[in-house]
C-alpha positions in Angstrom: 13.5 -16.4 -15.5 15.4 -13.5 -14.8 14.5 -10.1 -16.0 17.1 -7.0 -16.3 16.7 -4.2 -14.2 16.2 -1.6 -16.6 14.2 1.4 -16.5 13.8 0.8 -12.9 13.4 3.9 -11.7 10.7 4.8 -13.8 7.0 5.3 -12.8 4.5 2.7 -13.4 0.9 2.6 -13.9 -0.5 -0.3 -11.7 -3.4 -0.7 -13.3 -1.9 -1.4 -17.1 1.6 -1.7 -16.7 2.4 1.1 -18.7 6.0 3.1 -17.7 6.1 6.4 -17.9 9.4 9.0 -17.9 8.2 11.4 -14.8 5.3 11.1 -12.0 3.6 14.1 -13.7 3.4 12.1 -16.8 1.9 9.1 -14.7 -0.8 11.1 -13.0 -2.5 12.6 -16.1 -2.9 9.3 -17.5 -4.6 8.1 -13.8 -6.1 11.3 -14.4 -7.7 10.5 -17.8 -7.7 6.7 -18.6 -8.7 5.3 -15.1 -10.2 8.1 -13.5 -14.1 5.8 -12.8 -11.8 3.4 -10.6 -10.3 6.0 -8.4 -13.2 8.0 -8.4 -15.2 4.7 -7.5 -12.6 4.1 -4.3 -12.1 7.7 -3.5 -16.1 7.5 -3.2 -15.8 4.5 -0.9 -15.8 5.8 2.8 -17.2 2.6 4.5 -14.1 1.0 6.1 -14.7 -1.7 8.7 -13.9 -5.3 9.3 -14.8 -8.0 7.7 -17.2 -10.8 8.6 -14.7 -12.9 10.5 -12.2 -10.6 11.7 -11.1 -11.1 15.2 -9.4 -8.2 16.8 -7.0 -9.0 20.0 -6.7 -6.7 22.7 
């Protein structure tokens, strides 16, 4: 299936999939309908690797 390339340009919310007509317009609804996940992974500081990584030096 092919899809047409319209509205391409366009912000989109990858959360819900919803396009939106400016980046201001896409930030205020982060802002207000998904602001518990970014405050849940702006809250996450713990960044290390994962049981099994292997790093190569």
């Amino acid at each position: 299936m092919v899809l047409p390339l319209v509205d391409e340009d366009k912000p989109k919310c990858f959360l819900c999939h919803i396009m939106f007509e400016s980046i201001k317009e896409l930030q205020n609804h982060q802002k207000t309908d998904h602001a518990d996940f970014f405050e849940f992974h702006e809250n996450e500081q713990k960044r290390e690797p994962a049981p099994g990584d292997v790093s190569i030096f």
